[in-house]
C-alpha positions as CSV (number, residue, x, y, z in Angstrom):
1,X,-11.8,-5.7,-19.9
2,X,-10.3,-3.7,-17.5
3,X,-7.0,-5.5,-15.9
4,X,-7.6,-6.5,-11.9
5,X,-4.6,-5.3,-10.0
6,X,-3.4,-7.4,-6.9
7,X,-2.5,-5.3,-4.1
8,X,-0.8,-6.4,-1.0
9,X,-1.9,-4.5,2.0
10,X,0.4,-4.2,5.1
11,X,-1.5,-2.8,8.1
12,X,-1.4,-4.0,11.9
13,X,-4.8,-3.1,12.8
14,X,-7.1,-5.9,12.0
15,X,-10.6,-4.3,12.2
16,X,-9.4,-1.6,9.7
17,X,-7.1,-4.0,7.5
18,X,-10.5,-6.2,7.0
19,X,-12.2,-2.9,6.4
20,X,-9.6,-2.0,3.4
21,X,-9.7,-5.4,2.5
22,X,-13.2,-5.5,2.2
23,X,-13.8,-2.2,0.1
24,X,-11.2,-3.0,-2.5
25,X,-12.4,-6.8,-3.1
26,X,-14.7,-6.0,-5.9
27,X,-12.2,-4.0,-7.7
28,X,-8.8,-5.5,-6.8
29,X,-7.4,-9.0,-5.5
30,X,-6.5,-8.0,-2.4
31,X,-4.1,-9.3,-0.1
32,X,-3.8,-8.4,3.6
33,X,-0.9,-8.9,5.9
34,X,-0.5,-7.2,9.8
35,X,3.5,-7.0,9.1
36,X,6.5,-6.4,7.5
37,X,7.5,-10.4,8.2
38,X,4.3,-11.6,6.9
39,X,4.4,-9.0,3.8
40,X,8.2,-10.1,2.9
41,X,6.8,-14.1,3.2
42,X,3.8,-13.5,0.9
43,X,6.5,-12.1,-2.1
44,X,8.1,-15.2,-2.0
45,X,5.4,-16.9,-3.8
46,X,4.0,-13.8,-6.2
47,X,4.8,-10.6,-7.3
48,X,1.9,-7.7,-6.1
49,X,1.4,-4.9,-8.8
50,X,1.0,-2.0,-5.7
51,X,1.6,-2.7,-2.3
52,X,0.0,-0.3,0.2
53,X,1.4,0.0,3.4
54,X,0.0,1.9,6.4
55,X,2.8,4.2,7.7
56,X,2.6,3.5,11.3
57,X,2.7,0.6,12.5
58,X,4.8,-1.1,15.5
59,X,8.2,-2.8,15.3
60,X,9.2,-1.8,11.5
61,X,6.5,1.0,10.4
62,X,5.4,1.1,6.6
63,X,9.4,3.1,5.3
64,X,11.0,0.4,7.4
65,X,8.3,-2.3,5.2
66,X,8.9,-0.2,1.8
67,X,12.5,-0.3,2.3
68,X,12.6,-4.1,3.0
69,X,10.7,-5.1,0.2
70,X,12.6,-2.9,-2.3
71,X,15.7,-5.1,-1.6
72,X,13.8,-8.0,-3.8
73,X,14.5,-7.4,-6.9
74,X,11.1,-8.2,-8.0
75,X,9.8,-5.5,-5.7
76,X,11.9,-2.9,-7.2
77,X,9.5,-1.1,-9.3
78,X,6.4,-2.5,-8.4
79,X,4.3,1.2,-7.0
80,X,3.6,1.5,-3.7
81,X,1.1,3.8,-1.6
82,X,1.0,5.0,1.6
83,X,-1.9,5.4,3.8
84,X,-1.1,8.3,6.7
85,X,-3.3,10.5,9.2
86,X,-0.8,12.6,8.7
87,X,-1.2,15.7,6.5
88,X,1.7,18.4,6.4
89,X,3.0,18.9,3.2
90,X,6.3,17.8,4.9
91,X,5.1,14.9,6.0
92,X,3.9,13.9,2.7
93,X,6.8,15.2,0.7
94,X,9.1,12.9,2.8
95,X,6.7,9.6,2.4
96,X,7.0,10.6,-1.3
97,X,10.7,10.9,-0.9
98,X,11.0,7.1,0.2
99,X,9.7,6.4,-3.8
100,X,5.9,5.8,-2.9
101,X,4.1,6.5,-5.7
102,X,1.4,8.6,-3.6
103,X,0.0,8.8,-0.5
104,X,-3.7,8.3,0.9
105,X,-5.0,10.6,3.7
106,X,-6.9,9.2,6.6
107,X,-9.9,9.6,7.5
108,X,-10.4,7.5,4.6
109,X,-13.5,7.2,1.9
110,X,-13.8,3.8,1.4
111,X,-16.5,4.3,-1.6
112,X,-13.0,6.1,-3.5
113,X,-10.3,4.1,-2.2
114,X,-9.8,2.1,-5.2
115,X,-9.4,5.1,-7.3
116,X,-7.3,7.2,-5.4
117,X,-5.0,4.1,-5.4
118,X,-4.8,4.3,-9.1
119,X,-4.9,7.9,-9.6
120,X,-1.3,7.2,-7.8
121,X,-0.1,4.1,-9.9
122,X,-1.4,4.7,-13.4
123,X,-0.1,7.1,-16.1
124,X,-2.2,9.8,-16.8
125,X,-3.8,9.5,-20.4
């Protein structure tokens, strides 16, 4: 049986957070938060294996979140994923930088979400 990851999903826009939310639930126990404050109270009582954060976002944008929960020490290695309209390789190259361990284009395909997500957190074979 395959394992079922828990992911906890920062993102500030409701409508698309449910969306997200929605698309991984068959696949992945999903948990959704709007903000960095939410996302660093939902730590305290479990440890996600990927957290995907949306990169903008007001008040402290998905780096600001990434950095914030690295300083847990149970957050230190788990992998994280970006999710970005934006598409230069520099752009991506510096979200990489931050130690995500891949980033997610927008316009996103919600029928391959889930395994784009992995492609970026598991080892290849």
């Amino acid at each position: 049986m395959a394992k079922q990851w828990t992911v906890l999903y920062v993102d500030d826009e409701p409508e698309f957070r449910d969306l997200v939310v929605f698309a991984l639930g068959s696949r992945f126990r999903v948990i959704g938060v709007e903000s960095c404050a939410e996302a660093l109270g939902v730590i305290r009582d479990f440890t996600p294996d990927i957290v995907l954060l949306d990169v903008v976002m007001p008040g402290q944008d998905g780096p600001a979140t990434l950095a914030e929960l690295r300083k847990w020490p149970t957050m230190a290695q788990v992998p994280a994923v970006f999710l970005t309209a934006s598409d230069t390789p520099s752009q991506i190259a510096a979200l990489l930088a931050l130690g995500a361990a891949g980033v997610v284009r927008k316009p996103i395909d919600f029928n391959t979400l889930g395994n784009e997500i992995l492609a970026c957190v598991e080892p290849s074979p």
